[in-house]
MIDOBA-184518 format. One line per field, with one value per atom (N, C-alpha, C): residue number from 1; residue in three letters; x, y, z. Coordinates in nm, 3 decimals. Each point is the difference from the previous one (the first is absolute). Example, Ala and Ser with C-alpha at 12.3 -4.5 7.8 and 13.67 -1.06 7.14 Angstrom:
// MIDOBA-184518
nr	1; 1; 1; 2; 2; 2
rest	ALA; ALA; ALA; SER; SER; SER
xx	1.319; -0.089; 0.090; -0.035; 0.082; -0.077
yy	-0.569; 0.119; 0.120; 0.105; 0.119; 0.109
zz	0.780; 0.000; 0.000; -0.072; 0.006; 0.073
//
This chain:
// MIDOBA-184518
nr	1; 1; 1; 2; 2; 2; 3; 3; 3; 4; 4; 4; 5; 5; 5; 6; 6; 6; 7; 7; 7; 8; 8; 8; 9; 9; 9; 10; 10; 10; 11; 11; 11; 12; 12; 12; 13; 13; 13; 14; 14; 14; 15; 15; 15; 16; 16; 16; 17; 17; 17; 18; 18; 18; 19; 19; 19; 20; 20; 20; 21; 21; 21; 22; 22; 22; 23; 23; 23; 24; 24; 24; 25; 25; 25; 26; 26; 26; 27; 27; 27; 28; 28; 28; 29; 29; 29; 30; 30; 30; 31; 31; 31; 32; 32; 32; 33; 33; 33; 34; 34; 34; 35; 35; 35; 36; 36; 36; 37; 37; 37; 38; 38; 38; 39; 39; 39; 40; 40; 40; 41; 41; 41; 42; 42; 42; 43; 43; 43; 44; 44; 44; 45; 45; 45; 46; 46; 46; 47; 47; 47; 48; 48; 48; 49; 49; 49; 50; 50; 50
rest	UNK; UNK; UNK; UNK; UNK; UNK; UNK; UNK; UNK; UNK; UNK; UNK; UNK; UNK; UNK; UNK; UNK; UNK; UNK; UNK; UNK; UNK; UNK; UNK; UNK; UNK; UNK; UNK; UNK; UNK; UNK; UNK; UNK; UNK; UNK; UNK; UNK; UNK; UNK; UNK; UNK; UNK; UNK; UNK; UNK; UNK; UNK; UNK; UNK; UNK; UNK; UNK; UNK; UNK; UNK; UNK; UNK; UNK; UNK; UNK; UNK; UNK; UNK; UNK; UNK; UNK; UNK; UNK; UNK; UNK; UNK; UNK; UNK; UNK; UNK; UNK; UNK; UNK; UNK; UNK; UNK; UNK; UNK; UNK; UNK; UNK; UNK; UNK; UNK; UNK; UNK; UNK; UNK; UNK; UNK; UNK; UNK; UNK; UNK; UNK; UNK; UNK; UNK; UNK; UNK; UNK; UNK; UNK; UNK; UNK; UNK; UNK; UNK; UNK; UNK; UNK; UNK; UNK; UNK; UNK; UNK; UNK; UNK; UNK; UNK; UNK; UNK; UNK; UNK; UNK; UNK; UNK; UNK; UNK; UNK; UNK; UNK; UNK; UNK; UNK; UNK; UNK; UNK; UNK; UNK; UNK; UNK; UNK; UNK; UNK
xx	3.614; -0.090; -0.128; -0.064; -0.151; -0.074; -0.090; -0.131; -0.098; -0.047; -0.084; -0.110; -0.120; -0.153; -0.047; -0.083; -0.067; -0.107; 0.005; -0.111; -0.112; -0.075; -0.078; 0.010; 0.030; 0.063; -0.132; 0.079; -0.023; -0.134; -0.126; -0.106; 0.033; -0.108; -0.007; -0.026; 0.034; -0.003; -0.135; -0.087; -0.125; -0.102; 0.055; -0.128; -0.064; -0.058; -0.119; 0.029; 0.036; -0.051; 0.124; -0.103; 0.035; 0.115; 0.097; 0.121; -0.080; -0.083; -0.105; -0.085; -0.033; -0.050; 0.061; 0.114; 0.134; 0.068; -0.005; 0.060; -0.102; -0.146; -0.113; -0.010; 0.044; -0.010; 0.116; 0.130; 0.087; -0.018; -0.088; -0.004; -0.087; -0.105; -0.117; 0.070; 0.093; 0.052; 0.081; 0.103; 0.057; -0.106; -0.067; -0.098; -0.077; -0.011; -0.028; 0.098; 0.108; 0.096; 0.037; 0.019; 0.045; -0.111; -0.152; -0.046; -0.029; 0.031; -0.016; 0.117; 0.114; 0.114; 0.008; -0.098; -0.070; -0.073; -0.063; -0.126; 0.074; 0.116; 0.120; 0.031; 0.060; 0.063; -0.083; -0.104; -0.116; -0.001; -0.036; -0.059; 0.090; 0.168; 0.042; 0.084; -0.012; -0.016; -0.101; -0.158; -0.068; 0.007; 0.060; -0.008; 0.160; 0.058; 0.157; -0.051; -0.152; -0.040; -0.053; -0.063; -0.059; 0.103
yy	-3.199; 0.114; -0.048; 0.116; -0.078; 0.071; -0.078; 0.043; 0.050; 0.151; 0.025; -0.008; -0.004; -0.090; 0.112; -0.023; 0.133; 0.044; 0.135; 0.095; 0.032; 0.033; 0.074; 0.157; 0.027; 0.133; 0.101; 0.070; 0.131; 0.064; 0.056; 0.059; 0.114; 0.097; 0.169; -0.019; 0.105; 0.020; -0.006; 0.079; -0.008; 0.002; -0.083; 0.014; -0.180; 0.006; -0.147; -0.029; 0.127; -0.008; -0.160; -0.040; -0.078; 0.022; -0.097; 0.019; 0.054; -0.092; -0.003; 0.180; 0.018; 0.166; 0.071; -0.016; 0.088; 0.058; -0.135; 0.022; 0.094; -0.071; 0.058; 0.141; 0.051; 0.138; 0.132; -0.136; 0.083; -0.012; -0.046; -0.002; 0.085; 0.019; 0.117; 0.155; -0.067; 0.213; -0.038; -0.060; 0.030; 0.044; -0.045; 0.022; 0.146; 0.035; 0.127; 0.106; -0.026; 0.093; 0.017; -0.097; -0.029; 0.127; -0.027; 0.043; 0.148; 0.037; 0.136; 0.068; -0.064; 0.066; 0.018; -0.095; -0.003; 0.171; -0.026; 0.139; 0.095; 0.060; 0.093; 0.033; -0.093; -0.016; 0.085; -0.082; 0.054; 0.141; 0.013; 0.142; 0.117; -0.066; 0.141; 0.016; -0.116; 0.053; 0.047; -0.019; 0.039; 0.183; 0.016; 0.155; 0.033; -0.061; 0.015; 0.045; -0.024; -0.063; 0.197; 0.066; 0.125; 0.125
zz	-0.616; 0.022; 0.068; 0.099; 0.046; -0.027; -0.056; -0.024; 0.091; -0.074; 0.076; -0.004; 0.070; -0.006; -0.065; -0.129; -0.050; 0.017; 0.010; 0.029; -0.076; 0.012; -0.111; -0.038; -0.096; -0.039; 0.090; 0.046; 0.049; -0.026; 0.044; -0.032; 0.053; -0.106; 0.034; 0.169; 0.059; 0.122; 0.089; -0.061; 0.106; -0.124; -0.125; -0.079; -0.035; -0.055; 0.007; -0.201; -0.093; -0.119; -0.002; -0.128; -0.088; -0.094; 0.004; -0.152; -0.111; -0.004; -0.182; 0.035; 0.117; -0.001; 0.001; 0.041; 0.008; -0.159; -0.069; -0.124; -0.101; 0.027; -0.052; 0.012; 0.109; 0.033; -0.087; 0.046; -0.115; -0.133; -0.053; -0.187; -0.006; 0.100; -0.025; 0.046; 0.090; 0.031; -0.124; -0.031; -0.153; -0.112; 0.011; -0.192; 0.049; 0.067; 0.141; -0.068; 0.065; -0.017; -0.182; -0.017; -0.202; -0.042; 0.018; -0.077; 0.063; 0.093; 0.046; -0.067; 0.002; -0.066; -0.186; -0.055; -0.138; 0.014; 0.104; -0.027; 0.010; 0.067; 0.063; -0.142; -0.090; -0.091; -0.108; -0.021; -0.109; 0.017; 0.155; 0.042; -0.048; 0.027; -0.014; -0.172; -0.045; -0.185; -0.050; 0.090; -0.112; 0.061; 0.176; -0.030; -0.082; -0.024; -0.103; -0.110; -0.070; -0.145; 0.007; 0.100; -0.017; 0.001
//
């Protein structure tokens, strides 16, 4: 088999961010979204509760 000379994995297309900002970004839209869907939740038992 021949080896092929390796690359460096692939970057976003026309963007500059960072792996480490990239990831950073998705744990903040996750805890984002988690807790908006907490408030959704709350919101519509406590109008369930009237």
């Amino acid at each position: 088999m021949q080896e092929r000379p390796s690359k460096p994995a692939p970057k976003y297309a026309d963007s500059s961010i960072s792996d480490k900002a990239f990831k950073r970004m998705l744990l903040w839209f996750f805890i984002y979204c988690s807790l908006f869907c907490i408030g959704v939740v709350v919101a519509i038992n406590a109008d369930m509760g009237f």
